[in-house]
Each structure stands twice: as structure tokens, then as C-alpha cells.
GUTOR-500198 format. One record per atom (N, C-alpha, C): x, y, z; residue in three letters. Coordinates in pm, whole numbers, padded with zeros to 5 digits, always signed. Example, Ala and Ser with C-alpha at 12.3 -4.5 7.8 and 13.67 -1.06 7.14 Angstrom:
// residues 2
+01319-00569+00780ALA/+01230-00450+00780ALA/+01320-00330+00780ALA/+01285-00225+00708SER/+01367-00106+00714SER/+01290+00003+00787SER/
END
This chain:
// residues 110
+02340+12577+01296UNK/+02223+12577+01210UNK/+02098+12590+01297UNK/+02028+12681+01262UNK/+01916+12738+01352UNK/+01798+12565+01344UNK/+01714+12575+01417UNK/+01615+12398+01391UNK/+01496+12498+01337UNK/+01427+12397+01276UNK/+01319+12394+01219UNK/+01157+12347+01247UNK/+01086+12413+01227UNK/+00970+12362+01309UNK/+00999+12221+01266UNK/+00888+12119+01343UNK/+00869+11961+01286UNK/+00736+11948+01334UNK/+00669+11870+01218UNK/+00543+11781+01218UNK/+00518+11664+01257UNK/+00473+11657+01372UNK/+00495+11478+01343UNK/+00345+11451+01379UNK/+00326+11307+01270UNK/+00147+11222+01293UNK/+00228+11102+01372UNK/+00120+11050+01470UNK/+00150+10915+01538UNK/+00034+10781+01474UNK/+00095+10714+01443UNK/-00042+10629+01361UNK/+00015+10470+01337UNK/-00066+10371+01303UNK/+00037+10229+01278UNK/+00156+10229+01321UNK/+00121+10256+01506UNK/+00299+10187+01534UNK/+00382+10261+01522UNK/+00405+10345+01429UNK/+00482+10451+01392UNK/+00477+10611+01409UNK/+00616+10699+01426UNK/+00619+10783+01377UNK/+00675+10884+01253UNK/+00540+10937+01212UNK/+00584+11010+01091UNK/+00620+11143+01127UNK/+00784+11191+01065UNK/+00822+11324+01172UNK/+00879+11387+00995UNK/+00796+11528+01003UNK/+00854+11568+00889UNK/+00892+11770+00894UNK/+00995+11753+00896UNK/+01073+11848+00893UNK/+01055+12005+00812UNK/+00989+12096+00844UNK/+00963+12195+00744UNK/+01090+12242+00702UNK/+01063+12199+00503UNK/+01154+12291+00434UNK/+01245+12119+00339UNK/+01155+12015+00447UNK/+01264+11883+00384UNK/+01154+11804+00301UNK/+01206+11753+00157UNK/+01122+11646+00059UNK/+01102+11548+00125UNK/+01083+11500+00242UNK/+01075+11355+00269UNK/+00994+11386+00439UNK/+00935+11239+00446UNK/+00854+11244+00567UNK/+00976+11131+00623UNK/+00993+11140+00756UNK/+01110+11040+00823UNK/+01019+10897+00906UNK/+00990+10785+00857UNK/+00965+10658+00932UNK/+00992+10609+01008UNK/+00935+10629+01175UNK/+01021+10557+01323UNK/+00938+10482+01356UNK/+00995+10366+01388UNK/+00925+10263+01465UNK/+00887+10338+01652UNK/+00728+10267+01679UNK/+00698+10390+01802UNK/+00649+10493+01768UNK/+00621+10535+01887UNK/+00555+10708+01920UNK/+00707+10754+01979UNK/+00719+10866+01904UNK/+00849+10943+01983UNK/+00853+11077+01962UNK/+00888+11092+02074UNK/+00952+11266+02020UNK/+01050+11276+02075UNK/+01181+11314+01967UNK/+01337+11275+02019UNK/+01340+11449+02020UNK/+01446+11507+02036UNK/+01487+11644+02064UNK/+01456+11675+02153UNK/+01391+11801+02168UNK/+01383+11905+02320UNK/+01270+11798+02382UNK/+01291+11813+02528UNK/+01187+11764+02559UNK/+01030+11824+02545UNK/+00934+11768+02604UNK/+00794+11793+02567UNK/+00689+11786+02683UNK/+00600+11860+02659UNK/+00480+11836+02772UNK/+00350+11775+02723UNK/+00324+11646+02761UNK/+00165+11612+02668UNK/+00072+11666+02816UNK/-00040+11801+02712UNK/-00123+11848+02796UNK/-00251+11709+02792UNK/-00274+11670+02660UNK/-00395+11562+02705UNK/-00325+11492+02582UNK/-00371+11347+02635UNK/-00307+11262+02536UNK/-00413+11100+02522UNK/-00423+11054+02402UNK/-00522+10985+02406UNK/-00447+10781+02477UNK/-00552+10785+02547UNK/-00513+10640+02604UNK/-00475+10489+02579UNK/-00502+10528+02431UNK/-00452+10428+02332UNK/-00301+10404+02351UNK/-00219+10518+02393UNK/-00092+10466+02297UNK/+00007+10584+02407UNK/+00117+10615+02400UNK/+00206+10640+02499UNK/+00331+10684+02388UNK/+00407+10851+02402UNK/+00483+10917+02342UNK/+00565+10889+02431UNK/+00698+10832+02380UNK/+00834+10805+02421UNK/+00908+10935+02384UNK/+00941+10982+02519UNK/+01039+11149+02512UNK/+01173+11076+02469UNK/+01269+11121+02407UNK/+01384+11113+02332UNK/+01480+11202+02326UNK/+01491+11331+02494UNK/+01545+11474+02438UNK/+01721+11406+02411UNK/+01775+11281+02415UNK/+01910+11288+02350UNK/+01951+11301+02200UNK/+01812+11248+02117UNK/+01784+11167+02000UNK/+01801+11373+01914UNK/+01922+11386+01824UNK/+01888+11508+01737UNK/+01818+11450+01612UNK/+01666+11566+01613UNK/+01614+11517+01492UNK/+01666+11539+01347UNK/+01788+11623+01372UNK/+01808+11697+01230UNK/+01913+11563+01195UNK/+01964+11468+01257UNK/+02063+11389+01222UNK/+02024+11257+01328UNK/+01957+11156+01277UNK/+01905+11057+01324UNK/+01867+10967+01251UNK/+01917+10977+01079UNK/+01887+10869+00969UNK/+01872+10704+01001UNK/+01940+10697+01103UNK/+01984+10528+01202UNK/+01869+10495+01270UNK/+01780+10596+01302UNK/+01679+10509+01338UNK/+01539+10505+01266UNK/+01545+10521+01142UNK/+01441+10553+01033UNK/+01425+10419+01028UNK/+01278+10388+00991UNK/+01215+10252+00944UNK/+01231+10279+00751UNK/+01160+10413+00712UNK/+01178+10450+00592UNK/+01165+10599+00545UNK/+01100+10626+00397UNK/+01118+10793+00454UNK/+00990+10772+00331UNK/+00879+10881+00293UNK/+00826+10914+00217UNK/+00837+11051+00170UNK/+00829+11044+00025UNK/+00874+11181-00030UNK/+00724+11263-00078UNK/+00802+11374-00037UNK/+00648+11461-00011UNK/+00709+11602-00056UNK/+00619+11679-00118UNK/+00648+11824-00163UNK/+00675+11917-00023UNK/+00783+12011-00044UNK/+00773+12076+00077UNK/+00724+12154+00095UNK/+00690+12236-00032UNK/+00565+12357-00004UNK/+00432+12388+00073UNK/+00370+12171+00088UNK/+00278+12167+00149UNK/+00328+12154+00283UNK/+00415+12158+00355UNK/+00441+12117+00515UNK/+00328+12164+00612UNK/+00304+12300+00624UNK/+00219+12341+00651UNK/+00023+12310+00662UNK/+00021+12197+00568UNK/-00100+12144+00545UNK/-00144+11981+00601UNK/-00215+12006+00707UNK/-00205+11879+00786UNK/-00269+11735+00700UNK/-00356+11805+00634UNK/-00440+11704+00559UNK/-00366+11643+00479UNK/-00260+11699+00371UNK/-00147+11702+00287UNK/-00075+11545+00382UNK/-00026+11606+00484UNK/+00057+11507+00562UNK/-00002+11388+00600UNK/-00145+11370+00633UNK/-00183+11270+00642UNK/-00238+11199+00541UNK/-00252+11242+00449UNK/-00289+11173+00321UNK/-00159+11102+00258UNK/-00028+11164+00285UNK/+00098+11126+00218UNK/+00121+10974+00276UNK/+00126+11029+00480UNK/+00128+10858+00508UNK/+00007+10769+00499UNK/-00146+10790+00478UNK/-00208+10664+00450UNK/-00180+10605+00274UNK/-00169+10678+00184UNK/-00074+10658+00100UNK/+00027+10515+00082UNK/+00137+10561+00147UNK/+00198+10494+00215UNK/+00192+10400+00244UNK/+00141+10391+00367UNK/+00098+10264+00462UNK/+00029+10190+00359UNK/-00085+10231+00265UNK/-00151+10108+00208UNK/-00050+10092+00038UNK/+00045+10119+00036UNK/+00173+10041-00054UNK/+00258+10005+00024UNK/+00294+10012+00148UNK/+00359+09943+00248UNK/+00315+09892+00362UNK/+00256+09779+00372UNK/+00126+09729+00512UNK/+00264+09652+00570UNK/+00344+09572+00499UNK/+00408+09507+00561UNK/+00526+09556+00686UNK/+00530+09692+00636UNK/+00687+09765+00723UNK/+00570+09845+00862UNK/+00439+09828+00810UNK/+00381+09878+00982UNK/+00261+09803+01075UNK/+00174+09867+01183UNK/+00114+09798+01185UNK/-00041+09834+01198UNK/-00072+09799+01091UNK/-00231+09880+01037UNK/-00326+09831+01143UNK/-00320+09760+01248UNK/-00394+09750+01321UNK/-00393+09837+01449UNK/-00299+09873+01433UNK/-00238+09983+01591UNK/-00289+10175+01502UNK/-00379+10174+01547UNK/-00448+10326+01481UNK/-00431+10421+01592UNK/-00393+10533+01648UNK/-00315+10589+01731UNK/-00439+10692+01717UNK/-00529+10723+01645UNK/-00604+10825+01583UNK/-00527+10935+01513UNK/-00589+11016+01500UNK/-00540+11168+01388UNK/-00467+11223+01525UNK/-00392+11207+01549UNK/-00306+11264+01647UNK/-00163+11366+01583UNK/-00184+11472+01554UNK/-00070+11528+01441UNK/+00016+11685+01557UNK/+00130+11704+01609UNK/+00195+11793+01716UNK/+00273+11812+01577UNK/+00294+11941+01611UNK/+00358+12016+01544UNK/+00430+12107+01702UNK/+00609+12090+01638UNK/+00689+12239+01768UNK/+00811+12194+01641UNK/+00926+12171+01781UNK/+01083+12178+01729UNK/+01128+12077+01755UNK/
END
């Protein structure tokens, strides 16, 4: 099965990694980027991306905190994606941590 681009925002502690073409945004505890590895050209000093190239994103349900369901037509629309997880986060404060703000930090690859 060929991979698919992926979106991911880093924000409260968490990452939100969402899959173009899939109804749901995937919930990880951390900054991560599991699959291929990665190069951060500039990265903000707040907070620190944990590489993961063993971790396959297409099959990694085991380490989900939760998932939010989101239209897939919008994948493509960053604003879309970040509006889905503050959303979110403020009907779920308890599963993150609203004090850890990572900024608008949103990578998009594979």
C-alpha cells in the first residue's frame, strides 16, 4: 500500500497526526514523528520532536491517547486542522496539557 501524505500540529503535550484521505485526527502523547526519519531545519525552543523512524504510522492504534473525527475533504486546510484540535482540547482539558502550548507548529510530509 503506497503511504500517504500526513499532517501533523504539535500543541498541549501532544501530537495531532492526521492522515490524508482518513475521518479521524490520531492523539499521541509527546511531539513525535514516527515513520521515515526527518530533518528539523528550525525548530522552536520550547519543546523537542522525538524521531520514531521504527513507529509505522499507518498501523500504530497502541499508541493513540484518542482520535478526533474530522471531514477528510478538508485535510488539506491547515486552519480546518487546527480548529478541529482546539475544539477538542477545550471538551477534553483533562486527557492534555493546556498549559504546554508548543505554538502553531503544523509539518506536513510522509
Amino acid at each position: 500500500m503506497p503511504q500517504k501524505p500526513i499532517s501533523r500540529h504539535y500543541d498541549y503535550g501532544c501530537t495531532f497526526r492526521w492522515i490524508q484521505g482518513e475521518s479521524h485526527i490520531a492523539v499521541k502523547r509527546g511531539y513525535v514523528c514516527e515513520g521515515k526519519s526527518f530533518v528539523i531545519i528550525k525548530a522552536p525552543r520550547t519543546y523537542e520532536i522525538q524521531d520514531r523512524p521504527g513507529e509505522n504510522p499507518h498501523d500504530d492504534k497502541h499508541t493513540w491517547l484518542a482520535t478526533i473525527p474530522v471531514n477528510p475533504s478538508y485535510w488539506s486546510e491547515d486552519r480546518y486542522f487546527v480548529n478541529a484540535v482546539n475544539t477538542w482540547v477545550r471538551n477534553n482539558p483533562t486527557l492534555v496539557n493546556v498549559h504546554d502550548r508548543a505554538g502553531r507548529a503544523v509539518n506536513h510530509g510522509m
